[in-house]
C-alpha positions, 0 to 999 in steps of 0.5 A, a space after each residue: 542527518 536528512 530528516 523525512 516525514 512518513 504519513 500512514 507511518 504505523 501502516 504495513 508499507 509504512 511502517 516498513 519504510 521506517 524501518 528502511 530509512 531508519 536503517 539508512 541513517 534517517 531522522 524518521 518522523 512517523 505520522 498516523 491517525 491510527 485508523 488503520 495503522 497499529 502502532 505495534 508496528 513501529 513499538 520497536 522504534 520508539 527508544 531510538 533518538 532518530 525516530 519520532 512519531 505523530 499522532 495526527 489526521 493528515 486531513 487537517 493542517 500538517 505542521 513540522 518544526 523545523 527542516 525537512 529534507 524528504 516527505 512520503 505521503 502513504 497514509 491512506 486506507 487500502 484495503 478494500 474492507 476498510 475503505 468501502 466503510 470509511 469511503 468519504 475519509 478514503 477520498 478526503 485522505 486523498 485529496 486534502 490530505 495530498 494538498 496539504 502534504 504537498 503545501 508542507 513540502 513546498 513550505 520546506 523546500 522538501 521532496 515528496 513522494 506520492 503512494 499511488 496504486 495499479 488500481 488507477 488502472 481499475 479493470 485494465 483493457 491493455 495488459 500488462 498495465 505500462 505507466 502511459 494507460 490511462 486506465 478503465 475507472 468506474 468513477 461511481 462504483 464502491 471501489 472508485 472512492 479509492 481509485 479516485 482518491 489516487 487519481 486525484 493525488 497524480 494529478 495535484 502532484 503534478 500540478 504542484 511540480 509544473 506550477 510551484 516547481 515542487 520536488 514530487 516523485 509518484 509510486 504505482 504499487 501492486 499487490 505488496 505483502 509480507 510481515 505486518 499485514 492485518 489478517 481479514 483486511 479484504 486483501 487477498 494473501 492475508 485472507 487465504 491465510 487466516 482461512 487456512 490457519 482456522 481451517 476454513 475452506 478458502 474463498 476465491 471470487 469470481 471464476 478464479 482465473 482473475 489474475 494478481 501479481 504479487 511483490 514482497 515488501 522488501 522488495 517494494 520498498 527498494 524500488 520506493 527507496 531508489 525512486 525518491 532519491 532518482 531524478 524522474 518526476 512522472 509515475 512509475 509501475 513498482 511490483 512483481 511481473 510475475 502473474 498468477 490466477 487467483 485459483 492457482 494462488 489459492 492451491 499455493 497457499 494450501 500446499 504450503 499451510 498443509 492443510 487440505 481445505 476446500 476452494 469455494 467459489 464467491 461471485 466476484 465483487 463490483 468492478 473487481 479487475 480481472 487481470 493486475 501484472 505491471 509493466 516495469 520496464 521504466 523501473 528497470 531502466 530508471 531506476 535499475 530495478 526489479 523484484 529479487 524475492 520469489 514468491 515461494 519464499 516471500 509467502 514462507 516468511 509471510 506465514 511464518 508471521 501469521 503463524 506467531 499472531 496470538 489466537 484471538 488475532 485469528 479469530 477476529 473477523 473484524 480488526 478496526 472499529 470505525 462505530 466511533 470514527 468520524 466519517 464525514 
């Protein structure tokens, strides 16, 4: 039985590839520090044998007994709510968490894939984003703690496999959502549905012409499953070319919650891109792969979720805590 260690395991994507490599036949080990994970996420695993799970901070030393045969590194804050209160954890997470990630998997002589983010891209002057743009990054910005933090874990990762010979694969993922997401976490789908759930009128930033594309879980943890187990190290783009305005997405969301909310208009954050649409020419020809959901039926099961959350869930503004947390 292959062995695999899933960092930010508890987490939403994380979570999702448990359950993906557990369905394979995997001996999974989750490891999450629970800063933004839940372990409600991963409650459904626990009785199995071939499932182990590790509550630890990947910023310190990461020990595994034993083999190790696969190592996805996902544990990172990601949305923007989240990681504009903890920035410096954000950027350790990235940057000594990735390096002692990447010490483990040359210890073991184990293959590590990397999360990395179309937000390496910050606000894209070529459209849509290819893997070979090198991006437009404000490095000193509110938002650059993350986008840097990425940018970091590429390039330690690549500097791992040319100088130590390590097995490394990268992952660009776009907007992804579906079950198990947070309500109120910043992102853009969970939001609209916690206004139109609590019959608030839905907020939309900037003009709303800024585009987002969106790809549902399962069909991003396809794409990440079928890069670890491929031959190709360097980055690919994995997420659903198909491109919506943020305005049009809201009307979406009120057609299919029913309601008949308003759409007001927020000026739009610092360095907030304006436009997000991958270029996944090199996941379909590598990797043979592309989405299959359509966003009307991803967003049909993603409510559907959100609609079975208990009431004091909806109600919250606020999901994680971070008064007691350390943040140095």
């Amino acid at each position: 039985m292959k062995k695999i260690l899933i960092t930010g395991g508890a987490g939403f994507l994380g979570s999702h590839l448990c359950d993906r490599f557990i369905k394979e036949g995997y001996h999974v080990i989750a490891m999450d520090n629970l800063i933004t994970g839940d372990l409600k996420n991963l409650e459904h695993l626990f009785p199995l044998e071939n499932f182990e799970f590790y509550n630890h901070d990947v910023t310190k030393f990461v020990h595994v007994p034993g083999d190790l045969d696969y190592i996805l590194h996902f544990a990172s804050p990601a949305s923007p709510i989240d990681y504009l209160k903890i920035p410096i954890q954000t950027l350790k997470v990235g940057a000594m968490g990735t390096h002692n990630l990447l010490g483990l998997a040359k210890e073991k002589q184990a293959r590590i894939l990397i999360a990395s983010t179309s937000e390496i891209y910050g606000d894209p002057l070529v459209h849509p984003q290819t893997e070979a743009y090198y991006g437009n990054v404000n490095t000193i910005g509110p938002r650059g703690v993350y986008d840097e933090a990425k940018r970091f874990m590429e390039s330690i990762t690549m500097a791992y496999h040319r100088f130590h010979g390590v097995d490394t694969r990268i992952v660009r993922i776009f907007n992804t959502y579906g079950p198990r997401m947070r309500l109120n976490d910043g992102r853009v789908i969970p939001a609209f549905i916690g206004q139109a759930l609590r019959g608030e009128d839905l907020t939309v930033f900037g003009t709303g012409n800024q585009t987002r594309s969106f790809c549902y879980v399962d069909d991003e943890v396809e794409g990440i499953y079928r890069l670890l187990l491929s031959d190709y190290a360097l980055p690919i783009n994995i997420g659903n070319p198909n491109e919506i305005t943020i305005k049009d997405f809201a009307e979406e969301i009120i057609k299919l919650t029913g309601t008949d909310q308003k759409i007001i208009l927020k000026p739009l954050p610092q360095d907030d891109p304006l436009q997000r649409q991958p270029d996944i020419s090199k996941a379909r020809e590598i990797l043979n792969w592309e989405p299959k959901v359509s966003r009307a039926d991803g967003m049909a099961k993603t409510y559907a979720y959100f609609k079975t959350l208990p009431k004091d869930e909806l109600y919250k503004r606020d999901h994680k805590d971070f008064s007691n947390y350390n943040k140095d």
